[in-house]
GUBA-687942 format. One record per residue (C-alpha): residue in three letters; x, y, z. Coordinates in Angstrom, 3 decimals, decimal comma, padded with zeros to 6 digits. Example, Ala and Ser with C-alpha at 12.3 -4.5 7.8 and 13.67 -1.06 7.14 Angstrom:
% residues 2
<node><res>Ala</res><px>012,300</px><py>-004,500</py><pz>007,800</pz></node>
<node><res>Ser</res><px>013,670</px><py>-001,060</py><pz>007,140</pz></node>
***
This chain:
% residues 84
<node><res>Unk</res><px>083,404</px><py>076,327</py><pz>068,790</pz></node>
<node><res>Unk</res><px>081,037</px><py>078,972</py><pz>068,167</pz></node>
<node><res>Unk</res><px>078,575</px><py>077,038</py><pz>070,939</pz></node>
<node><res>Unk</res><px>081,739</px><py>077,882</py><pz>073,568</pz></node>
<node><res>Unk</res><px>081,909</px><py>081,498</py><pz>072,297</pz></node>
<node><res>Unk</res><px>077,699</px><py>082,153</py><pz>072,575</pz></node>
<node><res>Unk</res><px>078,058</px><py>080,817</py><pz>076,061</pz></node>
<node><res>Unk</res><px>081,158</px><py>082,740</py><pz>077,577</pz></node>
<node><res>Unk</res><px>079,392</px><py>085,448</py><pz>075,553</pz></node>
<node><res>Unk</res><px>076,337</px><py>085,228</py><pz>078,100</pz></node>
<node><res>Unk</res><px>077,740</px><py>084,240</py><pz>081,050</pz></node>
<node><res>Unk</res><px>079,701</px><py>087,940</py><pz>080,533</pz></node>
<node><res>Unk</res><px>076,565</px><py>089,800</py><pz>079,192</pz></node>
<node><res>Unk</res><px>074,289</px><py>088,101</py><pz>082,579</pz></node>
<node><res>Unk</res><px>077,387</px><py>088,584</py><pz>084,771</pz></node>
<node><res>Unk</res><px>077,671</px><py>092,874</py><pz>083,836</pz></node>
<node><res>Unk</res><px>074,382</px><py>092,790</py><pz>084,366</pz></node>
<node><res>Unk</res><px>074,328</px><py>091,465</py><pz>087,968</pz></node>
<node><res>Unk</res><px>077,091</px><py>093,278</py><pz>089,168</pz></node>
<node><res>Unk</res><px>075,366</px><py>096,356</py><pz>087,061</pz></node>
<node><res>Unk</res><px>072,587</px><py>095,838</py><pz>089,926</pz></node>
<node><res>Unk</res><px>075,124</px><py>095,250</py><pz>092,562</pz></node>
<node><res>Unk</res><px>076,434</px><py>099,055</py><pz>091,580</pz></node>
<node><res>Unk</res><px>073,159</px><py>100,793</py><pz>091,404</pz></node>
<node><res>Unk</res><px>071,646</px><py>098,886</py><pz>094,895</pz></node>
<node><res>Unk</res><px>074,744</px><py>098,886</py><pz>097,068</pz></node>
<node><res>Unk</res><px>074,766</px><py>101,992</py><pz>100,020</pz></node>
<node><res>Unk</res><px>078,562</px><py>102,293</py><pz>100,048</pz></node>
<node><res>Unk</res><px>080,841</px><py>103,636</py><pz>097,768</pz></node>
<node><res>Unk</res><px>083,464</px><py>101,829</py><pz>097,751</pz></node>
<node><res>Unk</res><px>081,836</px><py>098,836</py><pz>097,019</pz></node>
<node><res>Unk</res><px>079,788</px><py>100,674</py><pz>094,203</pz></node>
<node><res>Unk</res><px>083,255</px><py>101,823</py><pz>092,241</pz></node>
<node><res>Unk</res><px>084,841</px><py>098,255</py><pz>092,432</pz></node>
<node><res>Unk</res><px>080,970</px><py>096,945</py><pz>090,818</pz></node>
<node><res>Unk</res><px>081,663</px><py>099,537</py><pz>087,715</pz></node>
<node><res>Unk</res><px>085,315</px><py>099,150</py><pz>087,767</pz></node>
<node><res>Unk</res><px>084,246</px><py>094,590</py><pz>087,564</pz></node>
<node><res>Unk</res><px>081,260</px><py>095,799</py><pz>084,630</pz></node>
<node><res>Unk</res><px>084,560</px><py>097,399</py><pz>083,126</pz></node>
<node><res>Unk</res><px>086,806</px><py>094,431</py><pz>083,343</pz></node>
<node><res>Unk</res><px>084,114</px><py>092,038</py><pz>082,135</pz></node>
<node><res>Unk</res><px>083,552</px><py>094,267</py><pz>079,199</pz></node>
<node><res>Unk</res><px>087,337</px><py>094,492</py><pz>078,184</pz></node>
<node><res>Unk</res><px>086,888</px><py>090,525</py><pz>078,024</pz></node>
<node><res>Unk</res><px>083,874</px><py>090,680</py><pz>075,932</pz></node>
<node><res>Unk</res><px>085,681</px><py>092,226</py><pz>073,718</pz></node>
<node><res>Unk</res><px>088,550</px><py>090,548</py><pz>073,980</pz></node>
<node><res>Unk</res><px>086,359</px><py>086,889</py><pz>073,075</pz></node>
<node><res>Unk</res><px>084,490</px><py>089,209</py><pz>069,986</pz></node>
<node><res>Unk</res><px>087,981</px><py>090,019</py><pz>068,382</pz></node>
<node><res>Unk</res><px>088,450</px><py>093,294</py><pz>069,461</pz></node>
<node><res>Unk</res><px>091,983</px><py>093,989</py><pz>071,517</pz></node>
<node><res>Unk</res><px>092,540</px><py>096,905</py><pz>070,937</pz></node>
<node><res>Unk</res><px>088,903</px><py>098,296</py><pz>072,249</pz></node>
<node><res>Unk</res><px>089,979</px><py>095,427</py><pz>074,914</pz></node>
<node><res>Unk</res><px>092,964</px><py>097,030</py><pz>076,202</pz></node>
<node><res>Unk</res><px>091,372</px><py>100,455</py><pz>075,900</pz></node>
<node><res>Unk</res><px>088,570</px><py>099,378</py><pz>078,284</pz></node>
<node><res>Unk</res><px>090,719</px><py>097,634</py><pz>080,664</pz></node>
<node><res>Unk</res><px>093,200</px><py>100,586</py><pz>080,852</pz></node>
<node><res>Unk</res><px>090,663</px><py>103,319</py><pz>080,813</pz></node>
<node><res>Unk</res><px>087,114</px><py>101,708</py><pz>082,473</pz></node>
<node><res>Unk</res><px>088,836</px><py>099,460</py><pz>084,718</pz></node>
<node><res>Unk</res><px>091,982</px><py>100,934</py><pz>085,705</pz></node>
<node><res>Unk</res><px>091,899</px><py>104,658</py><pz>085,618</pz></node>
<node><res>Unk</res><px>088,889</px><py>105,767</py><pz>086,226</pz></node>
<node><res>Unk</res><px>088,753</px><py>102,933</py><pz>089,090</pz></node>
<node><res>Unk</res><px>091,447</px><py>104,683</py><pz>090,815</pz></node>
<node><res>Unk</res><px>090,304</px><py>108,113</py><pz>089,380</pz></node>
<node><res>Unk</res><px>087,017</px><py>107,409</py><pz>091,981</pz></node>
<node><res>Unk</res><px>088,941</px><py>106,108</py><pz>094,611</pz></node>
<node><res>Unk</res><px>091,097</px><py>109,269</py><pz>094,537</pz></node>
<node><res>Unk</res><px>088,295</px><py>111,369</py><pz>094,585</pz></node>
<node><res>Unk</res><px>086,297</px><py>109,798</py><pz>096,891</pz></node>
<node><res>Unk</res><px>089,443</px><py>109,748</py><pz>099,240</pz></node>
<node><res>Unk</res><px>089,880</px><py>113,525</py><pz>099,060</pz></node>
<node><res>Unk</res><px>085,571</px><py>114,070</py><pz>099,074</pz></node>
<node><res>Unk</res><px>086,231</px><py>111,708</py><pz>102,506</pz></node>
<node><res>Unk</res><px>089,033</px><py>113,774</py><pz>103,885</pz></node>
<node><res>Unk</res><px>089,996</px><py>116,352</py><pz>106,363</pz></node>
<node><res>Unk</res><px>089,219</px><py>119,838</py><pz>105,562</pz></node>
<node><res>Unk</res><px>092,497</px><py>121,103</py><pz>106,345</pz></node>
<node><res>Unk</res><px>093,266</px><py>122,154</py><pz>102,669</pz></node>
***
């Protein structure tokens, strides 16, 4: 069991990583906010598989979902008309 739990424990660490790169390297925005809202997600289920919900469902409320859309609304408004 603990065998399972090493390797869904890497294949998390390896996959934050990647899309860690995917953030900093990428040109457009958009596509950089969903890579750190993903890093989030992956890291609420990191810590979901090391026995830590409540941290889990902090990350994946906070990290993924709010600041997520927190970016998006502010890169919306950055992107906007100047009629304000």
């Amino acid at each position: 069991m603990s065998n399972i739990l090493l390797g869904i424990t890497s294949l998390l660490a390896i996959s934050m990583i990647g899309v860690a790169i995917i953030a900093i390297r990428v040109r457009r925005p958009a596509i950089a906010i969903l890579a750190a809202g993903m890093i989030s997600l992956f890291a609420s289920i990191l810590f979901l598989f090391l026995a830590a919900p409540d941290v889990a469902m902090t990350e994946a409320a906070i990290g993924s979902g709010l600041t997520t859309f927190l970016f998006f609304f502010v890169l919306g408004r950055v992107r906007g008309d100047d009629h304000d």
